[in-house]
BARONU-396063 format. One record per residue (C-alpha): residue number from 1; chain; x, y, z. Coordinates in Angstrom, 1 decimal. Each point is the difference from the previous one (the first is absolute). Layout:
<atoms>
{NUM, "A", {X, Y, Z}} ...
</atoms>
This chain:
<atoms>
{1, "A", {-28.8, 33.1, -21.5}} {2, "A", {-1.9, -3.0, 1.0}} {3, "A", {-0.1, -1.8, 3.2}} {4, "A", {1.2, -3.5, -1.9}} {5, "A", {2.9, 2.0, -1.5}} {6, "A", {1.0, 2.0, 3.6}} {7, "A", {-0.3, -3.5, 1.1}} {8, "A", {2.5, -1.5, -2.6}} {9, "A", {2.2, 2.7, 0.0}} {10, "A", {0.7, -0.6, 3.4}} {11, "A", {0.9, -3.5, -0.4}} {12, "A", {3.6, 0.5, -0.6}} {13, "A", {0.4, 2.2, 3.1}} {14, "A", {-1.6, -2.9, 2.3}} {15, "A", {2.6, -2.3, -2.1}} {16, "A", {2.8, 2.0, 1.0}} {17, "A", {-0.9, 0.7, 4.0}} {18, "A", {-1.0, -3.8, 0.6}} {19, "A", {3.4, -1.0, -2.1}} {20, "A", {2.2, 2.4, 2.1}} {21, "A", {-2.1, -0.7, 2.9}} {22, "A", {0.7, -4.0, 0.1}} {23, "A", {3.6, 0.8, -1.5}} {24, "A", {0.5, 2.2, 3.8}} {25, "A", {-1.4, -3.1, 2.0}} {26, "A", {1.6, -2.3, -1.8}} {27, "A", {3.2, 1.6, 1.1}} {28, "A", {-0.7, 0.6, 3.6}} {29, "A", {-1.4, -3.8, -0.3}} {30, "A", {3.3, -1.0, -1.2}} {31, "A", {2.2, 2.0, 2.3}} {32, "A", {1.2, -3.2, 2.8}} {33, "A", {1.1, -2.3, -3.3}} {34, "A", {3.3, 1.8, -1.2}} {35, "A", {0.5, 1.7, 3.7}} {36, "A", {0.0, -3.8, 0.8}} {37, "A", {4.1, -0.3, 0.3}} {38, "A", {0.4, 2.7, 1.9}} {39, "A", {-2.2, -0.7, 2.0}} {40, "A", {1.1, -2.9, 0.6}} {41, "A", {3.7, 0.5, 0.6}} {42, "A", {-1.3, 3.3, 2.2}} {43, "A", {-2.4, -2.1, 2.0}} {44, "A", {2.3, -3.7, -0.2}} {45, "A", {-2.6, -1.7, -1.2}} {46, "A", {-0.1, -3.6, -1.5}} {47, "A", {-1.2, -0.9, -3.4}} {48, "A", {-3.2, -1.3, 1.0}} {49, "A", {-0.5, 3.3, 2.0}} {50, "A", {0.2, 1.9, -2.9}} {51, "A", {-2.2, -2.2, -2.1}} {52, "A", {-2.9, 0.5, 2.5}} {53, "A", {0.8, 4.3, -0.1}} {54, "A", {-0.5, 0.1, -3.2}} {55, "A", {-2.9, -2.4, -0.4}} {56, "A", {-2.3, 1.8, 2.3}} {57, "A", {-1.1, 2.9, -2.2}} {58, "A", {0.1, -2.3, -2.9}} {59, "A", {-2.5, -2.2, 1.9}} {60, "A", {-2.3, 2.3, 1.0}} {61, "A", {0.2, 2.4, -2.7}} {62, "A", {-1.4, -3.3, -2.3}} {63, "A", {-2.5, -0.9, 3.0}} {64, "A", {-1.0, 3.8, 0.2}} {65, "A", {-1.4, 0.2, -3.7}} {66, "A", {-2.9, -2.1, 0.3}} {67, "A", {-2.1, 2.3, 2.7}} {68, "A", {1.5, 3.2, -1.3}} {69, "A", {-0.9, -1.7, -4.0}} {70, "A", {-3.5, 0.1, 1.5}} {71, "A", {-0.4, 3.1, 1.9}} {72, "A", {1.3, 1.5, -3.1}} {73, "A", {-3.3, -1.3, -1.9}} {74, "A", {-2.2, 1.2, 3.4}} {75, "A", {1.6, 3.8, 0.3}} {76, "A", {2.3, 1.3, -3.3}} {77, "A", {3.2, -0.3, -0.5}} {78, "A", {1.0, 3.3, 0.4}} {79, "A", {-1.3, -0.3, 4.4}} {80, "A", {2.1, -3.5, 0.4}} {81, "A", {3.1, 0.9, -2.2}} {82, "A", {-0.3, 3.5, 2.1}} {83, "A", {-0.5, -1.7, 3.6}} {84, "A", {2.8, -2.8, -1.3}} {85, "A", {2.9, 2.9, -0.6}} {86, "A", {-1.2, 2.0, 3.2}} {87, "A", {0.6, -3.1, 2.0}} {88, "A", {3.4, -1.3, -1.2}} {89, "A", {2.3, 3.1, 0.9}} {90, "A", {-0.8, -1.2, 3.8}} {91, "A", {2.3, -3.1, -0.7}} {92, "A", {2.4, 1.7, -2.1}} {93, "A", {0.7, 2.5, 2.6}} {94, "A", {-0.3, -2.4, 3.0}} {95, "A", {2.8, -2.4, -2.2}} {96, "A", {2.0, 3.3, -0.6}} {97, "A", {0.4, 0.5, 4.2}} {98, "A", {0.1, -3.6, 1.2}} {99, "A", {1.2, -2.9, -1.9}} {100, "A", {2.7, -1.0, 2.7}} {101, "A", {-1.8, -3.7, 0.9}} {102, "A", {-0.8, -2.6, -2.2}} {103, "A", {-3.4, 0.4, 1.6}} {104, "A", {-1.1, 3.7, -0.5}} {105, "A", {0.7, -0.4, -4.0}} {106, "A", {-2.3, -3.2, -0.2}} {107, "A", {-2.8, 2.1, 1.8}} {108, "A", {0.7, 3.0, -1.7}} {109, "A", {0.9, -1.9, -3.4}} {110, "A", {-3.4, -1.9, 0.5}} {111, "A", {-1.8, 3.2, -0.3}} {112, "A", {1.8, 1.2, -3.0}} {113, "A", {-1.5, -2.9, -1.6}} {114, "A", {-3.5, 2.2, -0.9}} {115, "A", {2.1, 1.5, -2.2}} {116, "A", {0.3, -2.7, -2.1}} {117, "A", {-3.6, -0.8, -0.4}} {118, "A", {-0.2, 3.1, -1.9}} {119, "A", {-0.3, -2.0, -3.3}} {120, "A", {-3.5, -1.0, 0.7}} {121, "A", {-1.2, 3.6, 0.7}} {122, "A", {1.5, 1.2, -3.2}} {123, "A", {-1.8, -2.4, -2.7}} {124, "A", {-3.0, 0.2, 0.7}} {125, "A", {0.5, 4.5, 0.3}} {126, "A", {1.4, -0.1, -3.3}} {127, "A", {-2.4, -2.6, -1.7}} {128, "A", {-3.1, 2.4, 0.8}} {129, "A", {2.1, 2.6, -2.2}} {130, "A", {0.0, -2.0, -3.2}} {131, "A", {-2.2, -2.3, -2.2}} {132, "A", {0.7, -3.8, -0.3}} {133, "A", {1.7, 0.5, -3.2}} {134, "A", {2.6, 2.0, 1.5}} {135, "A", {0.5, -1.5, 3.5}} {136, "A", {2.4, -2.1, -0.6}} {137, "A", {2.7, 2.4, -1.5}} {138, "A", {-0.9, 2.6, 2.8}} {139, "A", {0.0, -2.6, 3.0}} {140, "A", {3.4, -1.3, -1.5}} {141, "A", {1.0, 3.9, 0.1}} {142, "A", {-0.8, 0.0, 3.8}} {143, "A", {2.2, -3.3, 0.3}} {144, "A", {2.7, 1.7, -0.6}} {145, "A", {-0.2, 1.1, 3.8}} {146, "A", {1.7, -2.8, 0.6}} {147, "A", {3.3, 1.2, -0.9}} {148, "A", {-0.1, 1.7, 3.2}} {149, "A", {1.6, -2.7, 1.2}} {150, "A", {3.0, 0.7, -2.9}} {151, "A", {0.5, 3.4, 1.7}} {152, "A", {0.3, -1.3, 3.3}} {153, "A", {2.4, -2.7, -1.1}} {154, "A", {1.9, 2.6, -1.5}} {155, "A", {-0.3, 2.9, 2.8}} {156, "A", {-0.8, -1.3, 3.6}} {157, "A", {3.7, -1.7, 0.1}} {158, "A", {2.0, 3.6, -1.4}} {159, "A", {-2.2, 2.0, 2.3}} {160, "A", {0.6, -1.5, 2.7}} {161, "A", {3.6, -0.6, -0.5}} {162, "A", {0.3, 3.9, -0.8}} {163, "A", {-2.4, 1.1, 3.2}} {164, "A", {-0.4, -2.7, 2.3}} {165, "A", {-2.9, -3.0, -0.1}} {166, "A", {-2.4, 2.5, 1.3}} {167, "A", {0.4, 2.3, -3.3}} {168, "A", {-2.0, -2.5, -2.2}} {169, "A", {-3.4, 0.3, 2.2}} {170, "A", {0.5, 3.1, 0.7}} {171, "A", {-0.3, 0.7, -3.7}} {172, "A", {-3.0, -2.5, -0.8}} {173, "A", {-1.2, 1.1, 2.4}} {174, "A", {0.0, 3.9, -1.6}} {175, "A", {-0.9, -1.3, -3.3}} {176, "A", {-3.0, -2.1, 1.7}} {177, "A", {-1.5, 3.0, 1.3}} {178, "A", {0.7, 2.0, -3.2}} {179, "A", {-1.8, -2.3, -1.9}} {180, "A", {-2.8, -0.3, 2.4}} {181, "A", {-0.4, 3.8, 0.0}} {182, "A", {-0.1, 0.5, -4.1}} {183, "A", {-2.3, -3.1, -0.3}} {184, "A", {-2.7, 1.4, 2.8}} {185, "A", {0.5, 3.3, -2.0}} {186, "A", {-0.5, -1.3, -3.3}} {187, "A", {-1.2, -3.5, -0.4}} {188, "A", {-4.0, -1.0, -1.0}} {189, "A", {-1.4, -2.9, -0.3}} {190, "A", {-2.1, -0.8, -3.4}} {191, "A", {-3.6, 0.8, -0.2}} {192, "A", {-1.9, -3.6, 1.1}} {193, "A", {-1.2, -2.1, -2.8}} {194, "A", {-3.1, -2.4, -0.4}} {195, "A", {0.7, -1.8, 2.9}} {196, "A", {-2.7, -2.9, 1.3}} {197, "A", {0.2, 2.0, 3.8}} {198, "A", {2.1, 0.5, 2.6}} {199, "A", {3.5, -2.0, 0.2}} {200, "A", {-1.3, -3.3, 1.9}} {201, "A", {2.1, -0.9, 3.7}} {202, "A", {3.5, -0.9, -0.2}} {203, "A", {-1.3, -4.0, 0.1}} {204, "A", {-2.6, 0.0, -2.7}} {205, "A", {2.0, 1.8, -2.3}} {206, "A", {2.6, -2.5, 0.8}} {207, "A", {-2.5, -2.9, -0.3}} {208, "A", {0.8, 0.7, -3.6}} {209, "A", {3.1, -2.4, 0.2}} {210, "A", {-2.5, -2.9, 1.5}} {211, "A", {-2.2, 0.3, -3.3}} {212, "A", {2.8, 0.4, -3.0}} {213, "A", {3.3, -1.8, -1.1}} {214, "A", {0.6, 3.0, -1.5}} {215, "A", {0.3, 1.6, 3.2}} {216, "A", {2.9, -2.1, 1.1}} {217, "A", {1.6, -0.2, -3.5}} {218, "A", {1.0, 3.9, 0.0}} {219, "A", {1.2, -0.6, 3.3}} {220, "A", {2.5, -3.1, -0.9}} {221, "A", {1.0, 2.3, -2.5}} {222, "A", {1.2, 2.7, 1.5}} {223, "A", {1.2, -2.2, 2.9}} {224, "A", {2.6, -0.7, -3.0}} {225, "A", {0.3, 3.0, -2.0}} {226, "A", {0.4, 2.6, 2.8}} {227, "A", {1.4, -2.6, 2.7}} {228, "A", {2.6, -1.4, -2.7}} {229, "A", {0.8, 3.5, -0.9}} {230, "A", {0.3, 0.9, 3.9}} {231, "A", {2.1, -2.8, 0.9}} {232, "A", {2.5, 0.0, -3.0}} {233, "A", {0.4, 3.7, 0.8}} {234, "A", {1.0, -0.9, 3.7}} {235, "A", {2.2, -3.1, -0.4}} {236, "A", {2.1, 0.9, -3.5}} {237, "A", {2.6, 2.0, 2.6}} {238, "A", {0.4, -3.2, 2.1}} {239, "A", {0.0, -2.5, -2.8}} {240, "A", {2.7, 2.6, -2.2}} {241, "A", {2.4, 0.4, 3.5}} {242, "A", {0.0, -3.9, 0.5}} {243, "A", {0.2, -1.3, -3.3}} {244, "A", {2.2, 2.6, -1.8}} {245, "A", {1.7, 1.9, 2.5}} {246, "A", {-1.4, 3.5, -0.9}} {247, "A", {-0.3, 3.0, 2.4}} {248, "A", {-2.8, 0.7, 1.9}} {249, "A", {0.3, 3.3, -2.6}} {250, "A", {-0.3, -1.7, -2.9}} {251, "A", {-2.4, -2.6, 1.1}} {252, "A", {-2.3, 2.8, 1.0}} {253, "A", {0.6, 1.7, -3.1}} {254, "A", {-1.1, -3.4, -1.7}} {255, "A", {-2.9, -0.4, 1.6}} {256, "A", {-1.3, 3.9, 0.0}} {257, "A", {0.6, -0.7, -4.0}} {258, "A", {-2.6, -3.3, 0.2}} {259, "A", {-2.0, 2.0, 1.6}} {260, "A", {-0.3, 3.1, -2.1}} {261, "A", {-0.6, -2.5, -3.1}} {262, "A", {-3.0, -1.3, 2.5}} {263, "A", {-1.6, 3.2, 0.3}} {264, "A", {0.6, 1.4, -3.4}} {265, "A", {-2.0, -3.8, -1.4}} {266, "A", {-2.6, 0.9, 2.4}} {267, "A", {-2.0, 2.8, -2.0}} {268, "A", {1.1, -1.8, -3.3}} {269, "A", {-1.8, -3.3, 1.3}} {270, "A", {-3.0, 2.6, 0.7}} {271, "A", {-0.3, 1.3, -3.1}} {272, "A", {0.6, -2.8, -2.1}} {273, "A", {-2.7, -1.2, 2.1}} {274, "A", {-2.3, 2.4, -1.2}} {275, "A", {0.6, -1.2, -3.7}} {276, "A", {-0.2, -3.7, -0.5}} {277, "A", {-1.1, -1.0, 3.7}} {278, "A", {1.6, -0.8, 3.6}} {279, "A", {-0.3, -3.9, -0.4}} {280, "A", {2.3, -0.1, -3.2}} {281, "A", {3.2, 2.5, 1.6}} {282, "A", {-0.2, -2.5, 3.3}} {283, "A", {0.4, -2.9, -2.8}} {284, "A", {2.5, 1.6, -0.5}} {285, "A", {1.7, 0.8, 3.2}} {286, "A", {0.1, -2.8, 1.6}} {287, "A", {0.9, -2.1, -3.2}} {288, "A", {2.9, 1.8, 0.2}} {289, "A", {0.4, 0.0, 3.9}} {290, "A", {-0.4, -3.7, -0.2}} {291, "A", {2.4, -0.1, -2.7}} {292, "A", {2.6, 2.6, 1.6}} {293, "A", {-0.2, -2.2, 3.5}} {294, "A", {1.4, -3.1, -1.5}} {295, "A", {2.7, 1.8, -1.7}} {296, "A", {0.9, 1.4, 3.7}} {297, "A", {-0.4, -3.1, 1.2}} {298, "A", {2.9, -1.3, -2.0}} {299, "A", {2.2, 2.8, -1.0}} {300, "A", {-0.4, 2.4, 2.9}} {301, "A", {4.0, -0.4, 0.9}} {302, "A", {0.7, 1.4, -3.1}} {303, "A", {0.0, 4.0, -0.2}} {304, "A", {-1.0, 0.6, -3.9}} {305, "A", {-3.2, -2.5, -0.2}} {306, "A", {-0.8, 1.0, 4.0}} {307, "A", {0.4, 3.6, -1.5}} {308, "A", {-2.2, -0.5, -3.1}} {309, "A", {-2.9, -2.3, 1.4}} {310, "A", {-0.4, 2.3, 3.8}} {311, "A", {-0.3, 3.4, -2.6}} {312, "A", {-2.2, -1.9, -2.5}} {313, "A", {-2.2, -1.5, 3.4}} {314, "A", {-0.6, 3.3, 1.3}} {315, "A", {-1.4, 1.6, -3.2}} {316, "A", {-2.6, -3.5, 0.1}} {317, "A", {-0.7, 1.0, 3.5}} {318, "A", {-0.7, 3.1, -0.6}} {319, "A", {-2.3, -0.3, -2.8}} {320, "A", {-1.5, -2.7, 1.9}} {321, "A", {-0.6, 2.5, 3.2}} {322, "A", {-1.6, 2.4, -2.6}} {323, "A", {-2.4, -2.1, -1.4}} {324, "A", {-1.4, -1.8, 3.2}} {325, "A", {-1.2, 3.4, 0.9}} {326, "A", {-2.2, 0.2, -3.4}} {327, "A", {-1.8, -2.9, 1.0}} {328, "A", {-1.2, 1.2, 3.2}} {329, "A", {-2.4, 3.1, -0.8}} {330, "A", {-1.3, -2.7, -3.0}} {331, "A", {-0.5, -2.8, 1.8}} {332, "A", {-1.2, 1.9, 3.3}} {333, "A", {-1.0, 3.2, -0.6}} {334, "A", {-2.1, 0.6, 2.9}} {335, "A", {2.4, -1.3, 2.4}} {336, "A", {3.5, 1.7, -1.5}} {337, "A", {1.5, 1.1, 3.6}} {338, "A", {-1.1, -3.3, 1.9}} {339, "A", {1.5, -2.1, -2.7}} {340, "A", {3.2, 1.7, -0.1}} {341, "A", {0.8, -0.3, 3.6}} {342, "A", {-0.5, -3.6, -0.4}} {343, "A", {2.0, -0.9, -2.9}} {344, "A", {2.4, 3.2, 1.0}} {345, "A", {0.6, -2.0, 2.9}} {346, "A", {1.0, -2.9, -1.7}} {347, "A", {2.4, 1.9, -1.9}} {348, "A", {1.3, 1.2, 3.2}} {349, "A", {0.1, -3.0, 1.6}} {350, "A", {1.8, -2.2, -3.1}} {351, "A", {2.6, 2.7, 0.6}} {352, "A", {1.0, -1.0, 3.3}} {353, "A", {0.0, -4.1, 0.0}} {354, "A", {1.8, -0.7, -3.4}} {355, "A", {3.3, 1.7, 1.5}} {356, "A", {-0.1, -2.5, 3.0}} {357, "A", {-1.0, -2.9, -2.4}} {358, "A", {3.4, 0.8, -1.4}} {359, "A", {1.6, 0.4, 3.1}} {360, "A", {-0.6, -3.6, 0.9}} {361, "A", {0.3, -1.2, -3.3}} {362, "A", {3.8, 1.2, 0.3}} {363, "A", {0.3, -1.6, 3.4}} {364, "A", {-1.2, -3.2, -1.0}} {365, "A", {1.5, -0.2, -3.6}} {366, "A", {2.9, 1.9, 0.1}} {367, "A", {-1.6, 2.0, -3.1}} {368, "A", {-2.9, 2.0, -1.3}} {369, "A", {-0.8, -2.0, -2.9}} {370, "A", {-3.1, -1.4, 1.6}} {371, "A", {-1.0, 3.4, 1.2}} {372, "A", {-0.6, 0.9, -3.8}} {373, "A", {-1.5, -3.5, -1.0}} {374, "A", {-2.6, 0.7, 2.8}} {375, "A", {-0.8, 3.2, -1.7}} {376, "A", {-0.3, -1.4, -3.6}} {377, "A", {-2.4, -2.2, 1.4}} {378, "A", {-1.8, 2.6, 1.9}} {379, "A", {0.1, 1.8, -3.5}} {380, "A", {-1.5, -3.0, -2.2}} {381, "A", {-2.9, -0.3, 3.1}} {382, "A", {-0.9, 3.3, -0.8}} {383, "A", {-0.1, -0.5, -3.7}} {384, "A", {-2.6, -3.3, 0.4}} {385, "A", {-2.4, 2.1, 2.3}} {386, "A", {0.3, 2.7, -2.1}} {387, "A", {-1.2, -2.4, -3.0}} {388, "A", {-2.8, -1.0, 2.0}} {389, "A", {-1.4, 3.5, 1.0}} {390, "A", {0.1, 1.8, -3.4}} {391, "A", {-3.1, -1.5, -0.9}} {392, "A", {-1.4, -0.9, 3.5}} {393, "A", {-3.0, 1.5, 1.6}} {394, "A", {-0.3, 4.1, 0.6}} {395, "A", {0.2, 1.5, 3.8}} {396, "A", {-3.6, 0.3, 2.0}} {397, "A", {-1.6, 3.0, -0.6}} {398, "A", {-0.2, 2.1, 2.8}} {399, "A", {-3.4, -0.5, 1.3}} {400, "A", {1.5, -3.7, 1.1}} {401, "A", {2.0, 1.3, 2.3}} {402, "A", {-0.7, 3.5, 1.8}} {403, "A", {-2.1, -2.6, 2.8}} {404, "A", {1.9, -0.7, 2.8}} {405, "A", {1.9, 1.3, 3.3}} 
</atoms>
């Protein structure tokens, strides 16, 4: 057998240790969201309290993916993703003992936040494995590592209510270092490819968003796609309790359904991708987010169309989260892992201020109508820029940029 077909044959094992490997961090990242209420009525703590506890590794885990996107391009993917799941047991298991005072979780919580930067460590690890024509179904594959947060939403709550609110990082904690141990054991990164020399330093590979629309377009993009997808996800169970009276239960049951449909559009958007370009399923995607938005924005009160259009949004999401990632590795190829962090970032970051846009849009108006107008509009932005960049000018090569600190 060849060395390019050992090298391909691989490619699906690489697939599926990255995948399960962001799907573990994901969870452990996710871990302070759905132990949130209890908590909360453990520690007495007020509702802004509980907002900032869970925000902190949602913050950082965002911030986190734009030095680890580029250390990933410096050093392999298999060294970072390894050094990232050796690290994050120390906050599981320090969480697991102390999380009596508000202020030990946000220390300990601000740690777990490296686990979410994960993301950016993974795409450019599995983009090495496969050629361009095949990225974007494999990278929408890894995506579906974010349903890690599905299992958490679905587990952390029962586990602890079965064993206690240390139970749930005791066992990310297990599974962390689990998953650390078979991925050391097991993972490789891909044989290097024409390359123009040595990943440049963090700034000049990041002067590439000085030099290219482009640059900022993927990133407005996925500030939507993933943040949109983040935020809906997080706010359903409030907006389903206060509008139609459901159980926390069912509301949770709700939005773990939104956000399966999320994840399963993610490799779909990929691989569709593949076949009649990234730029056409974003047309898409955010036609129909835009569309969905100002259906929300009117008929949100009412369970069937709130029903049909938040289902229907999260498959446009999803496709939209696969195919942002096809347009990296094309648009960027030399500069996959420094990219990612920054538009991963975004993602990570329109995931966080969209549910406190609608907080003080139902303070001030009494509704959430204007909540979902300001995401239609956010939508049809992204559709114009879009426009704009199909056509627009290709990113620096390399050469460019590797001067600098």
């Amino acid at each position: 057998m060849t060395g390019a077909a050992r090298d391909a044959g691989r490619a699906p094992t690489e697939l599926a240790l990255a995948t399960l490997a962001f799907t573990v961090c994901f969870y452990a990242w996710s871990l302070l969201g759905p132990l949130g209420p209890d908590l909360q009525d453990a520690l007495h703590l007020s509702d802004v309290q509980t907002s900032a506890m869970v925000a902190v590794p949602v913050l950082l885990g965002s911030l986190m993916r734009i030095p680890l996107g580029w250390l990933t391009d410096r050093y392999g993917g298999r060294r970072v993703f390894s050094a990232l799941m050796a690290f994050t047991p120390l906050p599981l298991i320090a969480l697991a003992l102390f999380h009596d005072s508000l202020g030990v979780i946000l220390a300990f919580g601000f740690l777990l936040g490296f686990a979410g930067a994960s993301f950016a460590v993974g795409v450019p690890f599995v983009n090495g494995w496969y050629p361009p024509e095949r990225q974007g179904f494999a990278l929408g594959i890894y995506g579906m590592g974010m349903g890690g947060t599905v299992l958490g939403g679905l587990t952390a709550p029962r586990i602890a209510d079965q064993w206690g609110l240390s139970a749930p990082f005791w066992v990310a904690a297990g599974l962390m270092v689990a998953m650390c141990a078979v991925f050391v054991v097991f993972a490789r990164d891909a044989p290097p490819r024409q390359r123009s020399g040595q990943a440049p330093a963090i700034f000049a590979a990041l002067s590439v968003f000085r030099t290219s629309r482009r640059a900022w377009a993927v990133t407005l993009f996925y500030f939507l796609a993933f943040g949109g997808f983040v935020a809906m996800f997080l706010y359903l169970p409030k907006l389903l309790t206060a509008e139609h009276d459901l159980t926390k239960a069912d509301a949770g049951a709700r939005a773990a359904g939104f956000a399966l449909l999320a994840v399963i559009g993610r490799p779909l958007g990929g691989w569709w991708s593949d076949r009649v370009g990234a730029a056409r399923v974003l047309l898409v995607s955010f036609s129909a987010v835009a569309v969905l938005a100002l259906i929300l924005a009117v008929a949100y009160t009412a369970m069937v169309p709130l029903t049909i259009a938040c289902l229907t949004m999260a498959v446009a999401l999803g496709l939209g989260t696969g195919a942002v990632f096809k347009l990296v590795p094309d648009w960027f190829p030399d500069r996959v892992g420094s990219v990612t962090g920054v538009v991963g970032a975004a993602g990570g970051l329109g995931g966080f201020f969209p549910p406190l846009v609608m907080g003080v849009v139902k303070s001030a108006t009494g509704g959430y109508a204007l909540g979902f107008a300001l995401m239609a509009l956010v939508a049809s932005a992204c559709l114009l820029v879009l426009r704009g960049v199909r056509g627009g000018e290709r990113a620096p090569p390399l050469q460019a940029v590797t001067s600098g600190p």
